[in-house]
N, C-alpha and C positions, 0 to 999 in steps of 0.2 A: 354512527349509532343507528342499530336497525330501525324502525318505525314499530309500535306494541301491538300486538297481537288487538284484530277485530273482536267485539265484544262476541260472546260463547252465549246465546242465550239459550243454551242446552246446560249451564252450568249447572251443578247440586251441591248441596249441602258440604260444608268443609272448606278449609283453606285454597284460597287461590292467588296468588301475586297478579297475576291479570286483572281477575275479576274485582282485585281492591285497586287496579289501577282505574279501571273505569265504574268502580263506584264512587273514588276521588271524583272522576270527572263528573257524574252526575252530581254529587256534593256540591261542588264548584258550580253546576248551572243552577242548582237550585236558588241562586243570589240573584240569576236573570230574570229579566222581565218574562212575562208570561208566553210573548210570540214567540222568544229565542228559545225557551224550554220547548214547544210544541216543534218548531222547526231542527232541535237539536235533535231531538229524542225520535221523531220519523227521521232521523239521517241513521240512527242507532237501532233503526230495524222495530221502531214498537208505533204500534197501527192508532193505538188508544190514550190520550193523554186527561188527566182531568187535575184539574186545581184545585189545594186546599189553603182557603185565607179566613181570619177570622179575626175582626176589630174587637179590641177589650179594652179595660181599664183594670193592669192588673199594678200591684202595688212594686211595682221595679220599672226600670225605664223600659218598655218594650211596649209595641202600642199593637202588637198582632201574631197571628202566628201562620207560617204561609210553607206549605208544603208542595210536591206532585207527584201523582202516580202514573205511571207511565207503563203500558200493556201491551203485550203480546200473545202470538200461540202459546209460547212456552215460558216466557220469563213477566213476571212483574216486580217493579222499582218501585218504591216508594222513601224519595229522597225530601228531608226536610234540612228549611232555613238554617242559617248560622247569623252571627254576630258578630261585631268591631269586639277586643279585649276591650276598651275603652266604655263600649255602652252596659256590659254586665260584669265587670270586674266588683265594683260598690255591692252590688246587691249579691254576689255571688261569695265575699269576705261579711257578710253580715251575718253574724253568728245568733243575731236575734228574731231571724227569720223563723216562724214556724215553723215545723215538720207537715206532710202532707200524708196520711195514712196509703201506704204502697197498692198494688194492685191484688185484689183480694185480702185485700186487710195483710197481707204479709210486712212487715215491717214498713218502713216511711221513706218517703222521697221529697227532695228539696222540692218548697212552695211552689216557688216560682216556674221550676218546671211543671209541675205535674199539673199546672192552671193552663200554662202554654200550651202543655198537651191535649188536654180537655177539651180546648176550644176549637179544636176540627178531629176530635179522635171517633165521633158519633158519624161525621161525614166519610172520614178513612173505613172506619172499619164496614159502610157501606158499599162502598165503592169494593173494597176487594173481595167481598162478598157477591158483588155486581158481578164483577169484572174475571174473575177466578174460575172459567167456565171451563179450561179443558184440565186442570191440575196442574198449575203452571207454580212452580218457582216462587218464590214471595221472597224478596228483599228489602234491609230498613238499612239506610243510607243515610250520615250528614256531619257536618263538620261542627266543630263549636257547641254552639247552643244548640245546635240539628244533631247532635252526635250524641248528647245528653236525651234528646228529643227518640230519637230513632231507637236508643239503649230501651228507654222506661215504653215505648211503644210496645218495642217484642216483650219485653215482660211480661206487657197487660195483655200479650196477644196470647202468649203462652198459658198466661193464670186464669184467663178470662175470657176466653175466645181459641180454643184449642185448634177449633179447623181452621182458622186464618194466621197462626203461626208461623214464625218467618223462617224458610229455609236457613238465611243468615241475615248475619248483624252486621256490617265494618263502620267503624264510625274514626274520626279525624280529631284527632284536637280533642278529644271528650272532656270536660270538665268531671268533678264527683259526681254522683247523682242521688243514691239512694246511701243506708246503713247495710249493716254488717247483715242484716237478717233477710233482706229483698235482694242483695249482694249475693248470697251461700244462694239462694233458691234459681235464679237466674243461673248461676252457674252448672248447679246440679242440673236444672232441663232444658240448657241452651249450652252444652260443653260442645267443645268443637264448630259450633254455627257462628259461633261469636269475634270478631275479632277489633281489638282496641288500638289505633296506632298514633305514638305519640311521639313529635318529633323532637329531639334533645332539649331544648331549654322552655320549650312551650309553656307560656305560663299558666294558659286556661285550667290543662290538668292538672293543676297543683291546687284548684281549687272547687268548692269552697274546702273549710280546714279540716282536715283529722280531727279528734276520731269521730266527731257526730257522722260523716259523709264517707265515703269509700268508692275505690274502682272496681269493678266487676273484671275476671280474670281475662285473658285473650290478648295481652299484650302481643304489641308489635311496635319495638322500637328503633328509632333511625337516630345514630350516635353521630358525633357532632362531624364524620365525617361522611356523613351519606349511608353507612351500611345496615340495613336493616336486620336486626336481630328479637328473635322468637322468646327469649329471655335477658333480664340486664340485672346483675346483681346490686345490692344497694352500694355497696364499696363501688363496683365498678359505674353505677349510674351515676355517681354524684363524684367521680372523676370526671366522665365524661363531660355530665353538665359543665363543670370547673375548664375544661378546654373550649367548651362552646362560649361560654362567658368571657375569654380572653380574646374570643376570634376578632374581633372589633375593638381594636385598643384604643379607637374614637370615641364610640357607644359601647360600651360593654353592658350597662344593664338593657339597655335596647334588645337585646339577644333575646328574651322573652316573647315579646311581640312581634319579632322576626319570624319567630320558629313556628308562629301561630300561622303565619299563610295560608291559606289552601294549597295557593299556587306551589308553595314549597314542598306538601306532601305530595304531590301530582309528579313533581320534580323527580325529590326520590326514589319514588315507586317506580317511577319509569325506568332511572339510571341502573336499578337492583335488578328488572327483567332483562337487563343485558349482562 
């Protein structure tokens, strides 16, 4: 197998299989400690790195919220945390959770997130206002709960903040995040920037439940034998699933938390640019 293409920090706006391999990978370090991201991300060609963490006490088990942005001439990353299934499955199945009024009062998004967000979105959005000196590229990157994170970020960037508006979106594992109404809006002025990839049994995205929550469009799905496809129909997704759920005749329902990996979508994405 070849080795993947060095990251393009001349990238723009639109789909790229590269550029969602190594914004997995930045995904993926956003879990490291803070020296390994500064020492990653100067290997990855960007001069400027800055951290966002912020201690709360919000009503689900999460005790912060920890993001980085990482800069260049041309391109800016801004990749946020993820999560164990394990630490937010509870609160993310809790249908008694309040709604959190969306970005510009446009429809609503799950509490939990949009507090998560909150808590360094005053420090983000000054940093790329800092930091956005020659017209560089703006990306929101993250897996899990960073993917939910990174989705309602451009939103707000877009509804709220037009000049720091992210080129694009890729996010990993996304759980739901907002309704139907902050869903269509994101769509209509982030079409093409955005893309969602969910890997066959994953069980993050399956929550929290229909219809209060929904996935914003841009799929990008990888079936239960590796191949990444741009669309999955519901007949044909919930065959798929039903193969992936057999692969493990040990664990079968394990297949859920399996498919959650990072490490797994990195996997794919890689074996699909050969």
């Amino acid at each position: 197998m070849s080795a993947p293409p060095a990251l393009d920090h001349r990238s723009t706006s639109g789909y790229s299989l590269p550029l969602a391999y190594w914004l997995a990978q930045a995904s993926d370090l956003a879990y490291k400690d803070e020296a390994t991201i500064d020492s990653r991300a100067r290997d990855w060609g960007f001069d400027t790195v800055r951290h966002h963490r912020t201690q709360f006490t919000p009503p689900f088990p999460l005790e912060d919220t920890q993001a980085y942005t990482a800069a260049g001439d041309h391109m800016i990353i801004t990749a946020f945390r993820g999560t164990e299934p394990a630490q937010i499955r509870d609160w993310l199945s809790d249908a008694t959770t309040p709604p959190w009024p969306g970005p510009a009062r446009t429809g609503y998004v799950h509490y939990g997130f949009a507090e998560a967000l909150q808590a360094i979105f005053p420090d983000l959005k000054d940093t790329l206002a800092e930091l956005r000196t020659n017209n560089q590229t703006v990306w929101f990157t993250g897996h899990s709960l960073g993917g939910a994170l990174a989705m309602l970020a451009g939103a707000r960037m877009y509804l709220e903040e037009p000049k720091l508006q992210a080129d694009g979106i890729y996010t990993y594992g996304q759980p739901r995040t907002c309704d139907r109404t902050l869903a269509d809006a994101f769509n209509k002025g982030l079409k093409d920037r955005a893309f969602r990839f969910v890997n066959n049994n994953d069980i993050v995205p399956q929550m929290p439940p229909e219809p209060a929550f929904t996935h914003v469009e841009g799929l990008r799905y990888i079936d239960s034998g590796g191949k990444l496809h741009s669309s999955m129909s519901l007949l044909g997704g919930l065959t798929d699933r039903a193969k992936g759920l057999t692969a493990d005749s040990f664990a079968p329902a394990s297949d859920g938390v399996r498919d959650h990996s990072v490490k797994r979508y990195i996997a794919a994405i890689e074996n699909n640019l050969t």
